[in-house]
N, C-alpha and C positions, 0 to 999 in steps of 0.2 A: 547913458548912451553906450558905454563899454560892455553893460550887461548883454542889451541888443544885441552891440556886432556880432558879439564870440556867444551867444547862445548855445552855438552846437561845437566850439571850436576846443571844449575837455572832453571831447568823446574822443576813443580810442579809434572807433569805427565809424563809417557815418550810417544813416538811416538806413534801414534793407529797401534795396530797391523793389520797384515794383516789374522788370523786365529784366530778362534773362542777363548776367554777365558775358561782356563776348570774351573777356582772359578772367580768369579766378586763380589765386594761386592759393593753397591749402598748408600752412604750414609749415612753406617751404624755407630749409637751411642750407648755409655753402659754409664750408667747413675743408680745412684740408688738415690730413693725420701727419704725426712728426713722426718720428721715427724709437720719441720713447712714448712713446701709447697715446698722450696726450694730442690736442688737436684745436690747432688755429683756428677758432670761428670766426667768421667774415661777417654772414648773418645769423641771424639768432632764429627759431622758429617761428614765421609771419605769415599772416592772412592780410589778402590786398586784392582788389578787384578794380574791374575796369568794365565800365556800364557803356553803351550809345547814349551820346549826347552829352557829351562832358570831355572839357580840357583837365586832365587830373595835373598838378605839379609836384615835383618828388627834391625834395630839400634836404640838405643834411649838410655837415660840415667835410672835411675831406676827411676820408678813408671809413666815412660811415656806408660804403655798400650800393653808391645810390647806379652808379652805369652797372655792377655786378647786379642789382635787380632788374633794371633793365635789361639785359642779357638775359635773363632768366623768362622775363615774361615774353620777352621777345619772340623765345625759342633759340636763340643763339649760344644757351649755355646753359643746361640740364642741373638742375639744384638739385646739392650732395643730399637731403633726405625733403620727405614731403614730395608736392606734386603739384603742377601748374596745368590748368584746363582753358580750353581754347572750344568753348559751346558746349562746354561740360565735358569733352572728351579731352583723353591725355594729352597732351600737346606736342610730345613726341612722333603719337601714332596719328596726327588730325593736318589737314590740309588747312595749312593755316594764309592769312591775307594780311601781312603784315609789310612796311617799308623804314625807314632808320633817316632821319638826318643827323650825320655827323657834326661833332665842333668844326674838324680840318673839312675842307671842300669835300676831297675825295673824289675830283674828276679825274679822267682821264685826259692828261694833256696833248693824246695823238688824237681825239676825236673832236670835231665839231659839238657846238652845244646840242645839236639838235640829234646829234649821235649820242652824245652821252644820255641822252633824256629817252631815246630808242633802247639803250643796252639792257634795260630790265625787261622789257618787252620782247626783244629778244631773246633771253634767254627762258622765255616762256613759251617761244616758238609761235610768237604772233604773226598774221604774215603781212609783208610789207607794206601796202597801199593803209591798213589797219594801224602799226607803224605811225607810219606818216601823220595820217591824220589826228590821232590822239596826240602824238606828240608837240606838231602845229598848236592844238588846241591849248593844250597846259600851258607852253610856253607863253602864249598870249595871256591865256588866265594870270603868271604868275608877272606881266608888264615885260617882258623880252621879244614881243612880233617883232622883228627887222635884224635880230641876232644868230639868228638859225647856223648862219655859215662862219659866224665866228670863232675862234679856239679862246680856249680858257687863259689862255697867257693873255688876252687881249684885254679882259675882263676886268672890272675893281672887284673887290671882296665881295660888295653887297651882290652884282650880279651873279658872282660865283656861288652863292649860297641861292640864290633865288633857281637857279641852274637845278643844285640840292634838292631843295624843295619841289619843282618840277618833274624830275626824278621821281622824287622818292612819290608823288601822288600820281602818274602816269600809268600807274599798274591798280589804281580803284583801291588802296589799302582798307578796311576795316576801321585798322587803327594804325595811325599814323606816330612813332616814336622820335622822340627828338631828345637829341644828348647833348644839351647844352649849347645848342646852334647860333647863339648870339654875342658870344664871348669871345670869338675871333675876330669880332667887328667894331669898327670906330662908334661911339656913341652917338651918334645923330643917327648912321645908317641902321643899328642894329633898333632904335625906337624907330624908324620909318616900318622895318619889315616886322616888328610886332603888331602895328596897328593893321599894315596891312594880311596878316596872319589873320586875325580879330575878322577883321571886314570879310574875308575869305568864308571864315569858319559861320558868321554872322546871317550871311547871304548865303550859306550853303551853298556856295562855288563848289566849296572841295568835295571830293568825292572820297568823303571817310567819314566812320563813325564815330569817333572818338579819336582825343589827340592825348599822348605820354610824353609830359615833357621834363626831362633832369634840369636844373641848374643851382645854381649857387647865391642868386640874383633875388633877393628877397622882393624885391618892387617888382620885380618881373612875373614873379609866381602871383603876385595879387593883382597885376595888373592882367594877367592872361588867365590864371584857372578858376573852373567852377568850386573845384575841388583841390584841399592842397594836404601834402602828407610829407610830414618832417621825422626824417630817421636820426636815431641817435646814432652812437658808434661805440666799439669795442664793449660787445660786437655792434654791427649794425641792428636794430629794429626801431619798429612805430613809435618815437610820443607821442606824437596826435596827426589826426586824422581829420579836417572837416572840411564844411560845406562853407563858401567863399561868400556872406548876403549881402553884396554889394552888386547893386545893378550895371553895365555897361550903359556907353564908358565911362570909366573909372577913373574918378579925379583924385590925382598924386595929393595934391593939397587940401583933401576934404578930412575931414576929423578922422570919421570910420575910418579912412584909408591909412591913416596914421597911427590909427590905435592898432589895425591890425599887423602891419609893419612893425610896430612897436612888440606888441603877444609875440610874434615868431621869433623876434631877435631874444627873446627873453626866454624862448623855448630852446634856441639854440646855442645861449650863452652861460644859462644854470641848466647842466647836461645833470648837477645831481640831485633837481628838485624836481618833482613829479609836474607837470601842468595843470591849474587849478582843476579842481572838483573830478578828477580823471578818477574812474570807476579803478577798482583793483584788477590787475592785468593776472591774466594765466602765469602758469610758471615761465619761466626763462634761464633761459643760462646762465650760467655766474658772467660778469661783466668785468672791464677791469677795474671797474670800481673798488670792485669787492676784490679784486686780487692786490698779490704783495707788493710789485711796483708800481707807480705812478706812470702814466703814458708822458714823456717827457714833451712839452709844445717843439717845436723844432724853429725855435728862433732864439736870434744873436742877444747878446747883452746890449748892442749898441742898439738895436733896435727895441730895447723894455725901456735904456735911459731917454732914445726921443720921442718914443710913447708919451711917458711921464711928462717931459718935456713941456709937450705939444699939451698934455690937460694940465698942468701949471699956469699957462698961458690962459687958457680956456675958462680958470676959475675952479679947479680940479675936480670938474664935471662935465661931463658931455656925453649924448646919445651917440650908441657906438655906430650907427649908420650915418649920424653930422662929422663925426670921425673920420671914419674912413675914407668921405664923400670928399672931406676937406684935404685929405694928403692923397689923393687921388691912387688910391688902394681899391681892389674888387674886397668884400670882405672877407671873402674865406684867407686872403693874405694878411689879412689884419688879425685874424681870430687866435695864431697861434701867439702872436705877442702878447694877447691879452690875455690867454688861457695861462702865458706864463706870469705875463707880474699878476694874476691873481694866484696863482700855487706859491709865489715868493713871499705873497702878502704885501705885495706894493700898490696893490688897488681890487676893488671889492665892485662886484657888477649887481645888478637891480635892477627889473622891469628896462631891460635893453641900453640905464643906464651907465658908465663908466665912472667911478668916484676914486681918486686919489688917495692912500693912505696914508698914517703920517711919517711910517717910515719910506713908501714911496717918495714922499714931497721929500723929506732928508735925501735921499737917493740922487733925486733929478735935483738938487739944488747946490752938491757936493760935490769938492775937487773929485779927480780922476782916483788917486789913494783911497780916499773916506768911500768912494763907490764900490773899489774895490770890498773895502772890508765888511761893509752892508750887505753887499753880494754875497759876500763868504757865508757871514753870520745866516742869510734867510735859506742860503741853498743848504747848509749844514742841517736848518731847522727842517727843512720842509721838504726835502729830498732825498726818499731811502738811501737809494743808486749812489749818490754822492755822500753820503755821511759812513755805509759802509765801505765803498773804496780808501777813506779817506782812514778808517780805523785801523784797516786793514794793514795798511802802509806804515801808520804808527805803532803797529804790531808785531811786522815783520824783522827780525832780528839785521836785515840789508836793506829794508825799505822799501822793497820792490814787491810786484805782485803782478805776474800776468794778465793779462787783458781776458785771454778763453777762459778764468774765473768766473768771471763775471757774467762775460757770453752765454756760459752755460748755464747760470741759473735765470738768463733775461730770456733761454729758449723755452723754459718752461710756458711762459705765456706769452709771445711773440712769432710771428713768426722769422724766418733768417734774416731775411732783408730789412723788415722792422726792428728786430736786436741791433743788426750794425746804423741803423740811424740813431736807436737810442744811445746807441755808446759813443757813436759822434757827437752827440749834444751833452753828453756828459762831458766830456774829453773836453769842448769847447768851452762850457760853465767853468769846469774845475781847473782849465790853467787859467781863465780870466780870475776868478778868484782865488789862484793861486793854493788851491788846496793841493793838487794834484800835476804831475810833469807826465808827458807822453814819449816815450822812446818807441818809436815809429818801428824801426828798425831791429828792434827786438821783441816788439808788441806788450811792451809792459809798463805798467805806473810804477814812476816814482815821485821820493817827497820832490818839491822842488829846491831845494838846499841841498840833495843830495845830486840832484842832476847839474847844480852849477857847478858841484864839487866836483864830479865826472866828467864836466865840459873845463874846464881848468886844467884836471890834471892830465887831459887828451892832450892842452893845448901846449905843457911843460913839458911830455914826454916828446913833441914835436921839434 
């Protein structure tokens, strides 16, 4: 049965269509230069198309690129080298028929709904009685006839995105983009408007050719696209790319449905293992896989120990989607916990499962001290950034060592804003494990036996 589902789902690309793409992008990379030669890659150089008649979904974890390719295909943001085509022409220079639903509403709170839903239209110099009626119309297509003269503060959420949606299809789009439109919404309402999203697209109500939709929502991308495309990160590009062979609608509880929910958590939770039988990709960029420091996950120690916790409990196993379902996490908030106690070596992932290790179990089953010093031990083992701060300091004839040390070799392959998050989460590791003291106020490490001995003798010269 698994063979079936995922048939086409270790291709890089999917089948060549047999009709024109209406967006193609060729290659396209977003990259920004530092200042010593080197240069922040976002995305990495990628081929992605967008056919009629197809919901494509664009997956990824956070900071793999997925709203910054969006923008690109969009038109709303020019990719640093390569080239995005819009009916084969540059997309720059081409009249393009594109609309956007945002995550946040994005109305206008001084205009009537039926005004906001006018404002595209207007600004294309449609004239009014034209207006009017198309806008009437959509509004009804989208379930709002008797709302016309309402303002947005009147509205719950769901109406307010239905508003959105209204909008953004009032001007006939092409292709209709969507950044994640469901995730500002309570979960009953945000399953009503995908079904009826589906019925829309189904019934060919809407008046588009194809729908782009980003999110994070792994059920959601199989419950909605024909086609679904999972980016990696640092940098962004493709691991796989396919076709969805599950017929509408699409039962959550049916096996296929489960396998293939299962294939993507597992494409997105082993970022260093290739997806099965996946042909050998072009060249790429170096990643940071391949570079000196580790991308640090950007979570608490307390939250690795009720990880552990929570799969102790569990049997020290469990699917990471039963996971995160059960602490009532989206999972891109759960993925950096787990990205971190699997770099500490406190649990080991597999086919989307989560298993416990044995020094994880010691971990979660240990006073607050013993955790400490487990802590210490895996972060010293298994973490550049902190074993050489931590050298550094036992090196230093005063014990101390600047913080812009460190900044500066983390700009090599970071960008700025990314460096001071990683140094925050070192910062954070290293005084819980107590390798390391942070003096804020001079911006520099020290031991911490040395900082008790400086908070002392502050407090005798006082």
């Amino acid at each position: 049965m698994q063979e079936e589902v995922f048939s086409n789902a270790s291709q890089t690309s999917p089948a060549p269509q047999p009709v024109e793409a209406i967006i193609r992008a060729e290659k396209v990379e977003k990259f920004y230069q530092q200042p010593s030669q080197n240069r922040i890659q976002v995305i990495s150089a990628t081929d992605l198309s967008i056919v009629p008649g197809e919901i494509v979904a664009l997956l990824g974890p956070s900071g793999s690129g997925k709203s910054t390719m969006l923008r690109m295909l969009s038109g709303l943001s020019q990719p640093t080298a390569g080239q995005v085509y819009w009916h084969e022409h540059p997309i720059a220079k081409a009249e393009i028929n594109v609309s956007i639903v945002f995550q946040s509403f994005a109305l206008f709170p001084w205009l009537t709904v039926q005004e906001n839903v006018e404002a595209p239209l207007i600004a294309r110099g449609v004239d009014p009685e034209e207006r009017r009626e198309r806008s009437l119309k959509m509004l009804d297509t989208v379930g709002l006839d008797g709302f016309e003269a309402a303002y947005p503060k009147e509205l719950s959420g769901g109406m307010k995105q239905r508003v959105g949606f209204a909008r953004a299809l009032v001007v006939e789009p092409e292709v209709l983009f969507m950044d994640e439109p469901f995730s500002a919404l309570d979960v009953l309402t945000a399953e009503n408007l995908r079904s009826e999203l589906l019925e829309l697209w189904a019934n060919k109500t809407m008046p588009t050719k194809a729908v782009f939709i980003v999110t994070h929502n792994i059920e959601e991308a199989v419950l909605l696209a024909d086609r679904i495309v999972v980016l990696g990160r640092n940098p962004g590009h493709i691991r796989t790319d396919f076709r969805v062979q599950l017929a509408q609608p699409r039962d959550r509880k049916s096996e296929p449905f489960t396998q293939l929910v299962d294939y993507i958590y597992k494409v997105l939770t082993k970022p260093d293992v290739a997806p099965a039988e996946a042909p050998t990709a072009g060249p790429r960029v170096r990643d940071q896989r391949q570079m000196h420091y580790q991308m640090l996950p950007h979570a608490r120690p307390g939250g690795l120990a009720g990880l552990l916790e929570f799969l102790i409990d569990k049997g020290g196993k469990d699917d990471i989607y039963r996971l995160a379902d059960d602490l009532g996490f989206e999972i891109d908030d759960l993925f950096p916990i787990v990205d971190a106690a699997q770099l500490l070596g406190f649990l080991t992932v597999e086919e989307g499962d989560a298993a416990i290790t044995p020094a994880g179990a010691e971990f979660a089953n240990s006073e607050i001290l013993r955790q400490k010093e487990l802590f210490r031990d895996a972060a010293v083992e298994n973490v550049l950034l902190l074993r050489q701060i931590r050298r550094a300091l036992e090196s230093k004839s005063d014990h101390s060592v600047p913080e812009d040390f460190f900044l500066d070799m983390l700009d090599e392959q970071f960008s700025e804003e990314e460096c001071q998050r990683q140094m925050d989460t070192a910062i954070a590791w290293g005084r819980y494990a107590e390798l390391l003291d942070y003096d804020a106020g001079r911006r520099r490490f020290v031991l911490p036996d040395l900082a008790e001995d400086e908070e002392a003798s502050t407090e005798e010269a006082q």
